[in-house]
C-alpha positions as semicolon CSV with decimal commas, in nm:
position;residue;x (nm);y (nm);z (nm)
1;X;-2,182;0,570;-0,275
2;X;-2,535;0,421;-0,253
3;X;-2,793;0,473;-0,504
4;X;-2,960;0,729;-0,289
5;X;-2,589;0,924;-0,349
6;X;-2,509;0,918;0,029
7;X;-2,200;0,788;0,153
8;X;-2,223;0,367;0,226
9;X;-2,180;0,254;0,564
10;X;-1,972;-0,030;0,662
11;X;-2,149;-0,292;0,823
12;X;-1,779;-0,430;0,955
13;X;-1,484;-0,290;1,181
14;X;-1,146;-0,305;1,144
15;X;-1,099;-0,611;1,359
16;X;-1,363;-0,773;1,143
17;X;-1,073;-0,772;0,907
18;X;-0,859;-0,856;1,077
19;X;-1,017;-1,147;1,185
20;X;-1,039;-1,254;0,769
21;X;-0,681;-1,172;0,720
22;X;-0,552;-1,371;1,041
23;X;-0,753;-1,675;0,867
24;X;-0,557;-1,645;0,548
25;X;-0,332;-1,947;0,439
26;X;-0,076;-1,668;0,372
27;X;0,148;-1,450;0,584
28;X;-0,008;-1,049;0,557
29;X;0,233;-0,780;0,639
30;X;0,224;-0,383;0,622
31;X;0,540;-0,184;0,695
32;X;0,558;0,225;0,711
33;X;0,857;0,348;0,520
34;X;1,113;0,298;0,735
35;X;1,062;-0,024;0,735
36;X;0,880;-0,102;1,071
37;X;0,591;-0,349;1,111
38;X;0,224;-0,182;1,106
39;X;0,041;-0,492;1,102
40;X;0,111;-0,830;1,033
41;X;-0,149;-1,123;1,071
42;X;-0,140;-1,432;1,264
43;X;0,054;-1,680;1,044
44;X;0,298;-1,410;0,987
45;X;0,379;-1,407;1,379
46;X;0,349;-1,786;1,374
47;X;0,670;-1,831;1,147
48;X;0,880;-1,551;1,253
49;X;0,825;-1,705;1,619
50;X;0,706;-1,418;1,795
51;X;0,362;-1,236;1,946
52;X;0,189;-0,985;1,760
53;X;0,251;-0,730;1,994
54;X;0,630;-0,817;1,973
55;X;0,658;-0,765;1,614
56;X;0,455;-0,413;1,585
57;X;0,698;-0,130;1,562
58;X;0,997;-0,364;1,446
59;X;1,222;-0,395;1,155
60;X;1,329;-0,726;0,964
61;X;1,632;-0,706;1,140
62;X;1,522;-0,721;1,486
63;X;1,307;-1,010;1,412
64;X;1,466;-1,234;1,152
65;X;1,786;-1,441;1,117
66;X;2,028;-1,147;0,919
67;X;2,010;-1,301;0,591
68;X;1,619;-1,312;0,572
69;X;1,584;-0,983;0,690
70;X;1,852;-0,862;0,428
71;X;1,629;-1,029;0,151
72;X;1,324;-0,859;0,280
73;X;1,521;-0,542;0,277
74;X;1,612;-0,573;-0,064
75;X;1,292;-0,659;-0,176
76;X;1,130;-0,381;-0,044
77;X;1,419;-0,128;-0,115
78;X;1,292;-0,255;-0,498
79;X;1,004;-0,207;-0,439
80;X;1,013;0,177;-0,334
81;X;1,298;0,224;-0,612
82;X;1,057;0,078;-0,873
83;X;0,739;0,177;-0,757
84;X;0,590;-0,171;-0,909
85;X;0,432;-0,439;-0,792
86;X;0,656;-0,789;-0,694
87;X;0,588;-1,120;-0,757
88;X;0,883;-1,363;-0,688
89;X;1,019;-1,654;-0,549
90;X;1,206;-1,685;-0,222
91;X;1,442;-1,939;-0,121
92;X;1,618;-1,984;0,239
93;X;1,737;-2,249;0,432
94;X;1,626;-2,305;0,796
95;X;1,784;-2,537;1,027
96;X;1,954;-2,716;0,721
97;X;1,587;-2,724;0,519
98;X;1,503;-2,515;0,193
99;X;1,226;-2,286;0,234
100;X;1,024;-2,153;-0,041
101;X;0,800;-1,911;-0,073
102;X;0,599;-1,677;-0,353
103;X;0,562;-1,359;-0,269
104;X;0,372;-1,064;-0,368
105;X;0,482;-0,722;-0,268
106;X;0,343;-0,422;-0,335
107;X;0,277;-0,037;-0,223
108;X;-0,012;0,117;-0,098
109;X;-0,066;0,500;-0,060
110;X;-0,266;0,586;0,241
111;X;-0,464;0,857;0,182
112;X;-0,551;0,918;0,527
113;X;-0,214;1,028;0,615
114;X;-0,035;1,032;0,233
115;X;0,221;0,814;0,370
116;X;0,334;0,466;0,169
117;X;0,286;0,188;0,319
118;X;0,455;-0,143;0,193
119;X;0,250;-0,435;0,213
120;X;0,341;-0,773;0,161
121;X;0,197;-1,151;0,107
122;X;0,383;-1,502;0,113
123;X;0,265;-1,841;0,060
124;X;0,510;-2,124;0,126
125;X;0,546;-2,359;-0,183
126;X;0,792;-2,571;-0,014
127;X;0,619;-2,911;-0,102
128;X;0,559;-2,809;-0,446
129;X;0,920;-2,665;-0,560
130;X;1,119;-2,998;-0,396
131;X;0,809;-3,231;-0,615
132;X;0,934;-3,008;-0,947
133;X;1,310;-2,979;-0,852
134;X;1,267;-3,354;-0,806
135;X;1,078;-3,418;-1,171
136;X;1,344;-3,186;-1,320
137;X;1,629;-3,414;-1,229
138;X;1,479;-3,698;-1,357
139;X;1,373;-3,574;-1,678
């Protein structure tokens, strides 16, 4: 509300942010609750490989190597369980590398349509966890 006690406009559209979130240094997701991709931003599509368009309307499993998409399904079958926030570290190995990443996953109620929607952020921390697993064997 504005002080006059009308409604505030938004001087923005939805691709507005969009744009912000597809500049992120994280990967963005939304799912609905069967697990399908809603939205996902641009560094999201980057590392699973794939166009936007291709990952819309798509579970873990039809986009991701099994045993990510198993994680990610466990994670967010928590997550509905729990109904509470996640924060946690995520470990796989691609092509023979460890991959880390934090991620933060949580739920957001729509209240356009009262559906959940699970949303999602990662950050790798690749660099950071081999410099402490690395100071950890040497201490």
């Amino acid at each position: 509300m504005n002080k006059d006690g009308g409604k505030l406009s938004r001087n923005y559209t939805i691709e507005d942010l969009e744009a912000v979130l597809d500049r992120l240094p994280y990967q963005v997701w939304m799912k609905d609750k069967e697990g399908k991709h809603i939205y996902i931003n641009k560094l999201g599509a980057e590392n699973i490989g794939l166009p936007k368009n291709d990952i819309i309307g798509k579970s873990d499993y039809e986009i991701r190597e099994h045993s990510m998409a198993k994680k990610c399904d466990e994670t967010d079958t928590n997550l509905i369980e729990n109904n509470q926030d996640i924060y946690n570290e995520e470990h796989i190995k691609i092509d023979g590398q460890d991959i880390w990443y934090k991620v933060h996953k949580f739920i957001l109620d729509s209240s356009e349509n009262k559906e959940k929607i699970l949303c999602g952020m990662a950050e790798e921390v690749s660099l950071d966890r081999s410099l402490q697993l690395k100071l950890e064997r040497n201490v």
